[in-house]
N, C-alpha and C positions, 0 to 999 in steps of 0.2 A: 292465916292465909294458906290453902294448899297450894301443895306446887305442880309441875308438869306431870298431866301422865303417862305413863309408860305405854306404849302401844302394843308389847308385848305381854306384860302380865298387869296391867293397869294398877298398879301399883303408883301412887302420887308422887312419887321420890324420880322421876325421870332427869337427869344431868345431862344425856347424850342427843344430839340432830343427826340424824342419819338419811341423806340423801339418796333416793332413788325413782324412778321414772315411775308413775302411774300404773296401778297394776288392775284389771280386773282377773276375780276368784273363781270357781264354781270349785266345790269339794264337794265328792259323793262318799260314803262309805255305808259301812253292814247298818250305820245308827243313824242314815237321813243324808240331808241336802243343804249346801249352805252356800249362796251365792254373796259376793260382795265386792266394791269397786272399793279401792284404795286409793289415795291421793297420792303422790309423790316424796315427802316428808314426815320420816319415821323417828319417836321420841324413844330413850331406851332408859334403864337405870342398870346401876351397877351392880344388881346380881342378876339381871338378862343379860349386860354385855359380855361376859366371858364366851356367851354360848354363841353371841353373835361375831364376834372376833372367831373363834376358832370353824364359823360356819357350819356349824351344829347344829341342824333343824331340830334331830330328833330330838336331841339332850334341852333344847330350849320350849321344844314343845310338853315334854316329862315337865320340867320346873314351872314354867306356865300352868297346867293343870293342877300340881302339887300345891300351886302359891295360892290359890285358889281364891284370887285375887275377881272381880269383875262384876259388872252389871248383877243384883241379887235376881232378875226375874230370869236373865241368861242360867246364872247358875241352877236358880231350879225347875227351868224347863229342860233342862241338857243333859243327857249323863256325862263325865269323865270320860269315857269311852269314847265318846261322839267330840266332845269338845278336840281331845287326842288327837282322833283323826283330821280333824277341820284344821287344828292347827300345823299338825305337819305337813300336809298337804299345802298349806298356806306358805308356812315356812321355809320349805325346801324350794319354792319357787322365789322369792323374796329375798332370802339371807344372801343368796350370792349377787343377789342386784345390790346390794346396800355401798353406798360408799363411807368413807373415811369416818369415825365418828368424830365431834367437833361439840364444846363444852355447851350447853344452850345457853343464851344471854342471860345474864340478870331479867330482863325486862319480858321478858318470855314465859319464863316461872309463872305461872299462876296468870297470867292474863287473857288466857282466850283467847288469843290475835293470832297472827300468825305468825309459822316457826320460824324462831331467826336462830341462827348461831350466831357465837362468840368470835369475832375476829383472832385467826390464829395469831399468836405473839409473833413477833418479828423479831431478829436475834440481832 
């Protein structure tokens, strides 16, 4: 069974819910056009979180393209370049909306349903 995937580098290894209000996109740059509406619940794994914790657009968008993670017909219709652009663009609007990251449930992993998180422990 795989598990969640990352919304940032799609990477199947996602542990993080990341709360944030509904976003619509449009990013233009020198390499095209990319519009897209985002739903409000962002999955993350632990090597995007660092970039998302220290609010790091640019640095999460470098690692994003580096992981080279993603849909195979994205990859080879897109250059790096463009993906780059789309992603910081995306990015720099997004990271700072993100709230608190919160473990995703067991039951979340891999199921397709929607995001739940982990009830924080209670001390």
């Amino acid at each position: 069974m795989s598990g969640q995937t990352c919304d940032f580098c799609n990477s199947t290894e996602a542990r993080w819910a990341l709360r944030c209000d509904d976003v619509g996109v449009l990013a233009r740059g020198a390499h095209g056009t990319a519009v897209a509406t985002l739903a409000g619940a962002w999955t993350a794994c632990d090597a995007c979180m660092p970039f998302v914790e220290r609010r790091d657009p640019d640095g999460l968008a470098d690692y994003v393209v580096r992981a080279g993670h993603g849909p195979p017909a994205l990859l080879r219709l897109t250059s790096e370049a463009f993906r780059r652009d789309v992603f910081y663009q995306l990015y720099k609007r997004v990271v700072p909306m993100l709230g608190p990251p919160q473990p995703l449930a067991r039951e979340a992993v891999g199921g397709g349903g929607p995001l739940t998180s982990a009830p924080e422990a209670q001390p």
